[in-house]
C-alpha positions as CSV (number, residue, x, y, z in Angstrom):
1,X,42.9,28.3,31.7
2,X,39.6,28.4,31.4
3,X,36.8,29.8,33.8
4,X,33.9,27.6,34.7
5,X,31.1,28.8,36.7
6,X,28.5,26.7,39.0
7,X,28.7,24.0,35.9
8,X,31.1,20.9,35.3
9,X,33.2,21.1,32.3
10,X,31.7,18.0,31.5
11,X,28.3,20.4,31.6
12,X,29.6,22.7,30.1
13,X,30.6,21.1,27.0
14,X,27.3,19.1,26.8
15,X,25.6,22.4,26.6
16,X,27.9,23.8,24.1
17,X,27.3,20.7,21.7
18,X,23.6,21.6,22.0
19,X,24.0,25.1,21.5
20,X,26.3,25.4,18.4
21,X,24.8,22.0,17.0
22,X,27.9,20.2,16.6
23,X,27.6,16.4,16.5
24,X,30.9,16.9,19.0
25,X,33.5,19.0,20.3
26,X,36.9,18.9,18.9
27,X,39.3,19.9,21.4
28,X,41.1,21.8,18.4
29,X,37.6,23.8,17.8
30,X,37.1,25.0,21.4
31,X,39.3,28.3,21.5
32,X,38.1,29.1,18.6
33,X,34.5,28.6,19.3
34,X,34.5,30.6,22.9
35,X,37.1,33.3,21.4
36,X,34.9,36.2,22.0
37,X,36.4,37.7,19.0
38,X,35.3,35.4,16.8
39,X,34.6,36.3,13.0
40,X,31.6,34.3,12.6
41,X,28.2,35.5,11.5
42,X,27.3,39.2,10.6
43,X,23.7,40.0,10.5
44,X,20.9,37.4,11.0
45,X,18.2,39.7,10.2
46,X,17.2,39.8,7.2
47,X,14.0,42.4,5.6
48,X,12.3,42.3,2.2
49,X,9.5,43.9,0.7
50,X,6.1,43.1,-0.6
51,X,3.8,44.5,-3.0
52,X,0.3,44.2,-2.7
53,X,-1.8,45.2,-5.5
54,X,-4.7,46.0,-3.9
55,X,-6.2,49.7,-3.9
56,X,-6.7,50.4,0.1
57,X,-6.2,54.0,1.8
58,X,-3.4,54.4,4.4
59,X,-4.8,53.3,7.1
60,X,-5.9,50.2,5.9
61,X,-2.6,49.6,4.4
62,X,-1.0,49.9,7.3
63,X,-3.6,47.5,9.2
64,X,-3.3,45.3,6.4
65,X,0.5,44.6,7.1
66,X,0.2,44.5,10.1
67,X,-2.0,41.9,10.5
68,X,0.4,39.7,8.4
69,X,3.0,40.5,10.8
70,X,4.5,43.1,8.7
71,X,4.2,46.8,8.6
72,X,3.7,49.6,5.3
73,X,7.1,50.0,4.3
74,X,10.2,51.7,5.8
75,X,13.1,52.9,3.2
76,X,16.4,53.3,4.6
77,X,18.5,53.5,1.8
78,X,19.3,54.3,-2.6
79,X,19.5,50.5,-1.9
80,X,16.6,49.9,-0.8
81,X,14.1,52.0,-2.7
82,X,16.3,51.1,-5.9
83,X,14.8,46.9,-4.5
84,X,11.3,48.4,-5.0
85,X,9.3,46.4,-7.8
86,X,6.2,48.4,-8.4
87,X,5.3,47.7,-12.0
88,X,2.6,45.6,-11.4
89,X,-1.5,46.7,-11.2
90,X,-4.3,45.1,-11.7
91,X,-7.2,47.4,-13.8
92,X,-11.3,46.7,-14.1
93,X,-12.9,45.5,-17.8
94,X,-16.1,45.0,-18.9
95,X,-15.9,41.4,-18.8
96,X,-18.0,39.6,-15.7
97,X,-20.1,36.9,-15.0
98,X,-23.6,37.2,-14.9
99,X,-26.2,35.0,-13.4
100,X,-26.2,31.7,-15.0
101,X,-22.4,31.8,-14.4
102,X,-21.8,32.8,-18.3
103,X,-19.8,35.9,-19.3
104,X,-20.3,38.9,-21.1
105,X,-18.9,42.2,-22.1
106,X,-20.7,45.2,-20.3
107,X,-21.5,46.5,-24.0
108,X,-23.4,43.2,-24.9
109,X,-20.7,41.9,-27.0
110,X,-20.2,38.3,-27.0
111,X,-17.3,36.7,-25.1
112,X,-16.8,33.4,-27.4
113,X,-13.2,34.1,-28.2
114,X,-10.7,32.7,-26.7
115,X,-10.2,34.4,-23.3
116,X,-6.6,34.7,-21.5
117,X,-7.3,33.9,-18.2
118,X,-5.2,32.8,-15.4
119,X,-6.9,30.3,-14.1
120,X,-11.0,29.1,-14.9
121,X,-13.7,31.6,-14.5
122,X,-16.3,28.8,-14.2
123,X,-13.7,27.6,-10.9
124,X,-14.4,31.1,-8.9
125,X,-17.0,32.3,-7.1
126,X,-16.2,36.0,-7.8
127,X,-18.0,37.9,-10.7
128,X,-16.1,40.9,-12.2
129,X,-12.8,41.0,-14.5
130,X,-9.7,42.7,-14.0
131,X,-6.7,42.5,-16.4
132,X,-3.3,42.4,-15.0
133,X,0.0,44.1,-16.0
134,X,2.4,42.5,-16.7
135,X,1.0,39.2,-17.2
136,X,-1.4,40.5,-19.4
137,X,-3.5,37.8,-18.2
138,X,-7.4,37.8,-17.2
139,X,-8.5,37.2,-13.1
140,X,-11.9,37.4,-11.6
141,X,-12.4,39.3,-8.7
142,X,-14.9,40.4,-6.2
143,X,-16.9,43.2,-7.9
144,X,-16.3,45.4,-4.5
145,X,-12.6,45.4,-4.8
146,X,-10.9,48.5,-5.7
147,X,-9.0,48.7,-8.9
148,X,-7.8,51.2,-11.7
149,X,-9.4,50.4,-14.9
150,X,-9.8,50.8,-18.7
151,X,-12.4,52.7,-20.3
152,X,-12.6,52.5,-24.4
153,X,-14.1,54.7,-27.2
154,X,-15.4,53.2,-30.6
155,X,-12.9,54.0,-33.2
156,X,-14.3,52.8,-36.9
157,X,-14.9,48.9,-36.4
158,X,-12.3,49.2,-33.2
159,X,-11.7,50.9,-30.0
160,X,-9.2,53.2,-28.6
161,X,-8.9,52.3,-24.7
162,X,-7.4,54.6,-21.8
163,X,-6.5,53.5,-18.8
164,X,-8.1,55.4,-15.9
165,X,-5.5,55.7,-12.7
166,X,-8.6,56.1,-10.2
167,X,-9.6,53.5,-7.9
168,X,-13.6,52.4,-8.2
169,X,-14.9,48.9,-7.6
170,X,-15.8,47.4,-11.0
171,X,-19.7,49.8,-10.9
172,X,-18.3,53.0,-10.1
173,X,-15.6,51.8,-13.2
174,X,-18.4,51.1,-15.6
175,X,-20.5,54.5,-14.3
176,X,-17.6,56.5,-14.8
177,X,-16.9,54.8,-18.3
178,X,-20.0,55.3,-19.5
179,X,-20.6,58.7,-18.5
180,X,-16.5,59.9,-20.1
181,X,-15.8,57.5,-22.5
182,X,-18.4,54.8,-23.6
183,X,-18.0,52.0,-21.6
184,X,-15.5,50.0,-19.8
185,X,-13.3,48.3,-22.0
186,X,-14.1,45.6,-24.6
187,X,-10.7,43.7,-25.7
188,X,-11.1,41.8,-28.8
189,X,-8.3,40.6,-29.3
190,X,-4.5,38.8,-27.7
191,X,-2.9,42.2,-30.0
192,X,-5.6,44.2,-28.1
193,X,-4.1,43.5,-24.8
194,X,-0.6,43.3,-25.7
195,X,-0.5,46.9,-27.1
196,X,-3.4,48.8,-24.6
197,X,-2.3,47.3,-21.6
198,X,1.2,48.9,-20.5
199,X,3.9,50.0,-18.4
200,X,2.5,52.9,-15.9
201,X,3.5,55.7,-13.8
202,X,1.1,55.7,-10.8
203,X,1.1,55.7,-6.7
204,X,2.1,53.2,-4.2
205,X,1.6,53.7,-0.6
206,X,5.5,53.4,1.5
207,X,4.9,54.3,5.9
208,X,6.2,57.6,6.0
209,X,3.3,59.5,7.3
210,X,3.1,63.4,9.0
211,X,3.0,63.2,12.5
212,X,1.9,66.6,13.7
213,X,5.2,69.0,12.3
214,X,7.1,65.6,12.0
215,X,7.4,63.2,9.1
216,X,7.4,59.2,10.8
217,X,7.6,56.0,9.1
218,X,5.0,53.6,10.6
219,X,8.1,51.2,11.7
220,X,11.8,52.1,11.7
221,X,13.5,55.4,11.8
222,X,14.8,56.6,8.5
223,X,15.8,59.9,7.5
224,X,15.9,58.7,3.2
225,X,13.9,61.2,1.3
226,X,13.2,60.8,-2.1
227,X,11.0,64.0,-2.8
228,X,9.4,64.8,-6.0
229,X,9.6,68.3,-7.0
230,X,7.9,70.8,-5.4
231,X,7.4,67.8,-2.7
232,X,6.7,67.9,0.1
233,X,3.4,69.4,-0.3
234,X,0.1,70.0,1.2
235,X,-2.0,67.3,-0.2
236,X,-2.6,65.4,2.8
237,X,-0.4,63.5,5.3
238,X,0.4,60.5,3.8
239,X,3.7,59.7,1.4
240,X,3.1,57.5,-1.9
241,X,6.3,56.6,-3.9
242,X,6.0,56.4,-7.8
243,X,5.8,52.9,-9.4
244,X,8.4,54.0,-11.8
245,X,11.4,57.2,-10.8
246,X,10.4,56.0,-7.1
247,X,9.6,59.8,-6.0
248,X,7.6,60.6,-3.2
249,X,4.7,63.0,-2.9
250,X,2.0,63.7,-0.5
251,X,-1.5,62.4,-0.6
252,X,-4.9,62.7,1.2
253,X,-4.6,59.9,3.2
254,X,-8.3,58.4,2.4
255,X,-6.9,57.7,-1.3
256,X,-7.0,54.3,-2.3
257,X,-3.5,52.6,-3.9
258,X,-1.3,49.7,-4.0
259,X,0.9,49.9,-1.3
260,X,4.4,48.1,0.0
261,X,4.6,46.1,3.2
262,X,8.2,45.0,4.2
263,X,8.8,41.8,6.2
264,X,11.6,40.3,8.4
265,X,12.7,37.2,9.3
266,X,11.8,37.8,13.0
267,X,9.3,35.9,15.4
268,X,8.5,37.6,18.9
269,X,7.1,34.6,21.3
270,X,4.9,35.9,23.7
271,X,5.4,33.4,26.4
272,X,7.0,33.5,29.7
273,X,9.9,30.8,29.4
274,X,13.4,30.5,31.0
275,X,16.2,30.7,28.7
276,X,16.6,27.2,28.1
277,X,13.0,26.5,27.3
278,X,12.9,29.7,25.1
279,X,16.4,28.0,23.1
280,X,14.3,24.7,22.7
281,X,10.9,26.5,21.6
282,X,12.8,28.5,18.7
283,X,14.2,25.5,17.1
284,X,10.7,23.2,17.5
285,X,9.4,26.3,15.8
286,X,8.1,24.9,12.1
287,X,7.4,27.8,9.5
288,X,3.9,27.6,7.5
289,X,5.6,28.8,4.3
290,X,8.9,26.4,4.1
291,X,9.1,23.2,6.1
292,X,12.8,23.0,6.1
293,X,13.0,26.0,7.6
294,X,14.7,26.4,11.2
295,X,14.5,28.8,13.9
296,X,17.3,29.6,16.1
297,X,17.3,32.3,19.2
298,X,18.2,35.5,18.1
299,X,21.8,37.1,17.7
300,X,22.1,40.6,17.5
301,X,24.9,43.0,15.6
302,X,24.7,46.8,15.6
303,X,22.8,47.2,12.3
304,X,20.1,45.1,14.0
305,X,19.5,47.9,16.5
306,X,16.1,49.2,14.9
307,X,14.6,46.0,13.5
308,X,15.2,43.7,16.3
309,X,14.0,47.0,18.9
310,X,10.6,47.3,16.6
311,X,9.6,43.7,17.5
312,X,11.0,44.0,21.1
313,X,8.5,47.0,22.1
314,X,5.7,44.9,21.3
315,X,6.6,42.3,24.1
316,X,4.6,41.4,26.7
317,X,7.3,41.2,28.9
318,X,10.1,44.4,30.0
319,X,12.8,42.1,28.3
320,X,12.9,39.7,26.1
321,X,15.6,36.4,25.8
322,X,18.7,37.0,23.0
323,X,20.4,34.1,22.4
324,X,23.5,34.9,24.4
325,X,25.3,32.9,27.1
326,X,28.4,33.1,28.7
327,X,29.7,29.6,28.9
328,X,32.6,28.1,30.1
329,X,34.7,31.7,30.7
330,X,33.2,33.4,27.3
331,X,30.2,34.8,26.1
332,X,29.2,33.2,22.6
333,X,25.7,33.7,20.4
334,X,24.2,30.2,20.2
335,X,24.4,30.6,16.6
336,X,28.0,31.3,16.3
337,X,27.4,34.6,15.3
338,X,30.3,37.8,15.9
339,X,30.9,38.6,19.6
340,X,30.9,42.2,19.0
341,X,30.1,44.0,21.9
342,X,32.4,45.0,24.6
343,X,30.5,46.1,27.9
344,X,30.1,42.7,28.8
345,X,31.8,41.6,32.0
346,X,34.0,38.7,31.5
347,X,33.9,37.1,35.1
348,X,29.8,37.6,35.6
349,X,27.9,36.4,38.6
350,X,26.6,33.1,38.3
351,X,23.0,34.5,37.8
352,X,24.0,36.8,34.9
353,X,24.8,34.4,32.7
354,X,22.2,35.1,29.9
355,X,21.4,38.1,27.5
356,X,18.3,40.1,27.3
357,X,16.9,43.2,25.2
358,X,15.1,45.4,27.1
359,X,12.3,48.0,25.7
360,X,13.9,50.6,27.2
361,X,17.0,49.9,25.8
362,X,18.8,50.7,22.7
363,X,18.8,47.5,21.0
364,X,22.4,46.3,22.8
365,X,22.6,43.5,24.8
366,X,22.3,43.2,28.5
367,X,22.4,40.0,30.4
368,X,19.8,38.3,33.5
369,X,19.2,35.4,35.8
370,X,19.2,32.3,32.7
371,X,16.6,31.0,35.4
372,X,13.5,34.4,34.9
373,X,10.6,33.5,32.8
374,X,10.0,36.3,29.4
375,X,9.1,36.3,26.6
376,X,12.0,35.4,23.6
377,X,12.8,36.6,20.3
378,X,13.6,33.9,17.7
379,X,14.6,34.2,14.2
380,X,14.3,32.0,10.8
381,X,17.7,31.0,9.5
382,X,16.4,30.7,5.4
């Protein structure tokens, strides 16, 4: 027989319908949906990285992530850094636009051949060339951006072209061309860029920073090393991982690379609600990037531990809602996920009948008064 608190069964199976989004409940269904050892969902959380190929030093890196809700990388696993796709970079030629909109070479060369751009110089407002690996396709950019970039040498009626792995805005490119080499390059030709512009081995900035004695990622806890030989050193405090073998060496943190942020699927609310208004808040919740996207309240399985407790610290709030809630004599995840934890009391008080994550906590799942006003963790289902 089944347990029902303060609620009707009649409420209590309303609520249920509107919780597990089922058009209705099929008496057959019911054990099976409040069996708290259901095999349902594993892990809701899902985390994915992304490149930016963009030459900023660590700290900026790190600010630049996190400012798009992300953070500079954490790698957990083979798995993981084996994910990392770093072959991408963007490098500075002579091309740019001068004055009356029209472009030239740096060396004076006419640019009337057909040019491989991505999309129409003559449509941006941004005056210097960079060509990018591996599209080996044209983009204008804002001169001040850091890039790497290609310097060339006259050879006969051609050039020979190196590309230079520091990072200078397009000026400091064509000052340091023209004082090593000749100038920054001139690409004649499709062939040109097809067999200059290649595959590299360079520096990508990951989290992993030294922290006093201690190496720290800037989110996460990880103990994955990948250490280059000899590594690590004493260059400076801050870990890069190679775009190719995926090593890791130190750096002085005030060098300029690319650099990896890594993203989850999880939204921290920062408003007070009750548990039912924090349920219906998730799923109004429309994402900017996918409109059939959907949001849900957020269920939590072991593995989550570190993720989910990296977006709970930054709360406004001691706790936060999960979406957990014992309903008629079980506890169930309002997204059907696995019941998988067994401290929970299975006869709780009437006003402990919802769960919580607490900052102090260690990512498991305590329960509350459904009725308290926090701040709510929600997560996007695609």
């Amino acid at each position: 027989m089944l347990f029902v608190q303060q609620n009707s069964v009649e409420d209590e199976e309303r609520l249920l319908r509107t919780l597990l989004l089922l058009p209705l409940l099929l008496p057959p269904l019911l054990p099976l949906l409040l069996s708290s050892t259901v095999s349902g969902l594993g892990s809701v959380v899902q985390r994915y990285y992304v490149y930016n190929q963009h030459h900023l030093n660590w700290q900026e890196a790190q600010s630049y992530c996190r400012n798009s809700n992300t953070d500079l990388a954490t790698i957990k696993t083979q798995t993981d850094e084996d994910s990392l796709h770093l072959k991408g970079y963007h490098a500075w030629i002579g091309l740019y636009k001068k004055r009356d909109e029209e472009l030239a070479w740096s060396n004076g060369e006419s640019s009337n051949y057909v040019l491989p751009f991505t999309h129409p110089p003559k449509h941006s407002n941004e005056g210097c060339v960079s060509v990018h690996y591996s599209e080996k396709k044209y983009h204008v950019r804002r001169c001040e951006t850091y890039y790497f970039f290609f310097c060339h040498h006259p050879r006969g009626n051609n050039f020979d072209y190196k590309l230079i792995l520091q990072s200078k805005t397009w000026s400091e490119a064509l000052q340091y061309c023209k004082r090593e080499f000749t100038d920054l390059a001139t690409f004649r030709s499709i062939e040109d860029l097809d067999t200059d512009v290649r595959e590299q081995v360079f520096q990508v900035w990951t989290g992993l920073h030294r922290d006093g004695e201690t190496w720290r990622w800037s989110t996460g806890v990880s103990n994955f090393r990948n250490w280059a030989e000899d590594e690590p050193g004493n260059n400076g405090d801050c870990v890069s991982i190679s775009s190719l073998n995926k090593e890791m060496a130190t750096q002085n943190c005030s060098d300029r690379f690319p650099f990896v942020c890594i993203r989850d699927n999880l939204v921290l609310v920062k408003e007070n609600k009750t548990w039912r208004e924090a349920l219906d808040h998730c799923r109004a919740l429309n994402s900017p990037y996918n409109a059939n996207n959907r949001f849900e309240l957020v269920s939590v399985q072991p593995e989550d531990h570190d993720n989910v407790m990296n977006k709970v610290k930054d709360g406004d709030t001691e706790e936060v809602w999960a979406g957990l809630r014992f309903l008629a004599g079980h506890w169930v995840w309002v997204n059907g996920a696995s019941m998988v934890y067994s401290h929970l009391p299975p006869c709780p008080s009437v006003e402990q009948g919802c769960g919580v994550l607490s900052k102090n906590g260690t990512g498991r799942v305590e329960i509350t008064d459904c009725t308290e006003k926090r701040n709510f963790l929600c997560y996007s289902l695609y």
